[in-house]
C-alpha positions as CSV (number, residue, x, y, z in Angstrom):
1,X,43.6,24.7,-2.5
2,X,41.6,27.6,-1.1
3,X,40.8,29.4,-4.4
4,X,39.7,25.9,-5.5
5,X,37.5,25.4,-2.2
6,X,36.1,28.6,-3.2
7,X,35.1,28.2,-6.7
8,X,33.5,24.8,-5.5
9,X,31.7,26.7,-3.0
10,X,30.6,29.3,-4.7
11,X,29.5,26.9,-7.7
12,X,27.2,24.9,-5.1
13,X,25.6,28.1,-3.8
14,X,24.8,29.2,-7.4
15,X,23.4,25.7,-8.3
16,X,21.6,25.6,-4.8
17,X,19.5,29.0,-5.9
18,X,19.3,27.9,-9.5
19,X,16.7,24.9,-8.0
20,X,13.4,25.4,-8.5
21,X,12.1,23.1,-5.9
22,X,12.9,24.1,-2.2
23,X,16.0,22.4,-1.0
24,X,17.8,22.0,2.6
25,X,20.6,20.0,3.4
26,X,21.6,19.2,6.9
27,X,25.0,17.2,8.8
28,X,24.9,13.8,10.0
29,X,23.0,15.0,13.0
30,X,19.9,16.3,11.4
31,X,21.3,20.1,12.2
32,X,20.4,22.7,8.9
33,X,23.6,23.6,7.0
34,X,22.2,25.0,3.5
35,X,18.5,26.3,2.5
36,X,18.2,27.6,-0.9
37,X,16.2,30.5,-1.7
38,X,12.7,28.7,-2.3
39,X,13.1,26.4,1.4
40,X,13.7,30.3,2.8
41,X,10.3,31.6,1.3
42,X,8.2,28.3,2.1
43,X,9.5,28.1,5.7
44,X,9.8,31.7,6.4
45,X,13.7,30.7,7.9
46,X,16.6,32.3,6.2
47,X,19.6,30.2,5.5
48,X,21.6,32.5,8.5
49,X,18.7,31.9,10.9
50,X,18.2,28.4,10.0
51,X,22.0,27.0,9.8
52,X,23.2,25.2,13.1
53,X,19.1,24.4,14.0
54,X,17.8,21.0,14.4
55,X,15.6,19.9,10.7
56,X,12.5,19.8,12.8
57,X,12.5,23.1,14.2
58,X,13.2,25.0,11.0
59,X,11.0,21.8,8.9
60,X,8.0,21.6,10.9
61,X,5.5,19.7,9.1
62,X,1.6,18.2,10.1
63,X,-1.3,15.9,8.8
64,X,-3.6,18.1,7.2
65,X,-6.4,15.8,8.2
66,X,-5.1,15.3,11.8
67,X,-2.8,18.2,12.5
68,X,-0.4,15.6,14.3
69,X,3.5,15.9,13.8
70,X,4.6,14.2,10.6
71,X,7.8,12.5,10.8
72,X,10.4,14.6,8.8
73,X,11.9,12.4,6.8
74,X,15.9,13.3,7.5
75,X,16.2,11.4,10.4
76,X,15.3,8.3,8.5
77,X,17.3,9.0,5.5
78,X,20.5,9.4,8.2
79,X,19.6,5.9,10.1
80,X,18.8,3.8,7.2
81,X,20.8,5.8,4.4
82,X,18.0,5.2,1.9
83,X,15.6,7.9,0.0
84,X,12.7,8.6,1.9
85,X,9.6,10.5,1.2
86,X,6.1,12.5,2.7
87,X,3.2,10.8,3.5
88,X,0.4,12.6,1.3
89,X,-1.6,15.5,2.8
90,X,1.3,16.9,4.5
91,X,1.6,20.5,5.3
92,X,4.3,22.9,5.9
93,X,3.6,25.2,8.3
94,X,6.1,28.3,8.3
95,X,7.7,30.4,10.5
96,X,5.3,33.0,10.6
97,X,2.3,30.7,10.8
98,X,1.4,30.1,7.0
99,X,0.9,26.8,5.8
100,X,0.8,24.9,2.4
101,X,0.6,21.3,0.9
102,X,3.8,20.1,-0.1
103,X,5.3,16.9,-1.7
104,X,9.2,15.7,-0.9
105,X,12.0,13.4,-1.3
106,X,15.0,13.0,0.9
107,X,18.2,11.1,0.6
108,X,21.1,10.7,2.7
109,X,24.0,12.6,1.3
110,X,27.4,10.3,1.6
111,X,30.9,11.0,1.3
112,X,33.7,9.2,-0.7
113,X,33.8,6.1,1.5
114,X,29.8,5.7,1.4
115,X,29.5,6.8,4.9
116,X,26.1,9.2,5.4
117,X,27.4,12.6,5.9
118,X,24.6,14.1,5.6
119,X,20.7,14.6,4.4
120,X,19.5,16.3,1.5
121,X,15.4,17.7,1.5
122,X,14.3,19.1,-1.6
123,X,10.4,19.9,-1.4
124,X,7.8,21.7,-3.4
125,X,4.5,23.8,-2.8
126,X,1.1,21.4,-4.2
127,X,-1.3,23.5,-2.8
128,X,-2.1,24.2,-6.2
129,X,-1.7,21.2,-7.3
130,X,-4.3,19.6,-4.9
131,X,-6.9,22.5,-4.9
132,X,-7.3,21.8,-9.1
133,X,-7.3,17.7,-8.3
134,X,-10.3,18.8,-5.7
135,X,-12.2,20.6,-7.9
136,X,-11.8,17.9,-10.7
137,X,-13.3,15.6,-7.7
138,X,-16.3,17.9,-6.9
139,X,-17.0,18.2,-10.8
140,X,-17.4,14.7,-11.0
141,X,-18.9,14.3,-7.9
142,X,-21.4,17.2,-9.1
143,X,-22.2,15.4,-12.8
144,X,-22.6,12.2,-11.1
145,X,-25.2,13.6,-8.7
146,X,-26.8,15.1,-12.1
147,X,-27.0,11.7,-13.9
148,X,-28.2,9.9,-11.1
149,X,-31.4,12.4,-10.2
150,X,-32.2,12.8,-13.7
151,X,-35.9,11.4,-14.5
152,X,-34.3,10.1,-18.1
153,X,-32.1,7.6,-19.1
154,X,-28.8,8.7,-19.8
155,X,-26.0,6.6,-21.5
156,X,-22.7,8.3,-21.8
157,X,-20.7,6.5,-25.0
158,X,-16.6,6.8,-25.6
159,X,-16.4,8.8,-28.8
160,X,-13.4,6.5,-29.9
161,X,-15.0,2.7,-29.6
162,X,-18.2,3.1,-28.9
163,X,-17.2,1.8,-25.0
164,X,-19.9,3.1,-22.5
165,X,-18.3,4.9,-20.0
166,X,-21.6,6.0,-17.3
167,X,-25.2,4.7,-17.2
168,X,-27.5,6.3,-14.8
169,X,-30.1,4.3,-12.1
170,X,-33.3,4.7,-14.8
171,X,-31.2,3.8,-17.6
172,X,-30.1,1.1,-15.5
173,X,-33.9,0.3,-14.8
174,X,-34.8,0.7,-18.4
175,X,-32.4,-2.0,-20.0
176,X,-32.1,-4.4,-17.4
177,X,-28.4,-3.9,-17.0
């Protein structure tokens, strides 16, 4: 039984720091029991440092926009036993101070009889993610700004259809439409 324990054990850790994503699982309390090794470098806790401390303390999390609190969604996924997940524009902010944008999922983790045991977090860096989304935005933002201060009228057609996608104020002015 213990050489079985063992193997199952050591097969969790090794599937633990196989996941790309971050991942930390906690009790039914909310109190950290695993971190793999991507949770460790986004919030700057080891998994010996972290184990035994409350989620929010080792997962502390804000609004980007407002810097308030965001609620960390463990303690919902323990009292309702459902999946629960980030509002967006939420930032990790890590032991040592840095922060990034990430995106999560949690969902209760529940033992043989269906009784919540248990949450698991798994969580990902989108800082990335959103800067390239932002830019996208300020492109279009910046084209659209062309079209409309342009002195001619400018008709932008859908290669495939002949649809037109954009129109600008004087070709606006210029047809009527």
């Amino acid at each position: 039984t213990n050489v079985t324990l063992r193997e199952s054990e050591g097969s969790l850790a090794v599937t633990l720091s196989s996941i790309g994503d971050a991942v930390i699982a906690t009790d039914a309390q909310g109190w950290v029991t695993r971190l793999n090794h991507v949770a460790e470098e986004l919030t700057g806790w080891t998994h010996a440092e972290a184990f035994g401390h409350p989620i929010d303390e080792v997962f502390h999390i804000v609004n980007q926009e407002t810097r308030q609190p965001g609620t960390i969604p463990v303690m919902d996924a323990l009292a309702n036993g459902t999946l629960q997940g980030l509002a967006n524009h939420t930032v990790l902010i890590a032991r040592d101070g840095s922060e990034c944008a990430i995106s999560d999922s949690c969902a209760p983790i529940r033992d043989r009889d269906d009784q919540v045991i248990g949450a698991v977090l798994v969580f990902r860096n989108v800082t990335e993610e959103y800067a390239v989304q932002q830019a996208l935005r300020d492109s279009a933002a910046l084209v659209q700004t062309i079209l409309n201060n342009v002195v001619d009228g400018i008709v932008t057609i859908h290669a495939r259809g002949g649809i037109v996608e954009t129109v600008n104020p004087v070709a606006e002015r210029m047809f009527g439409y």
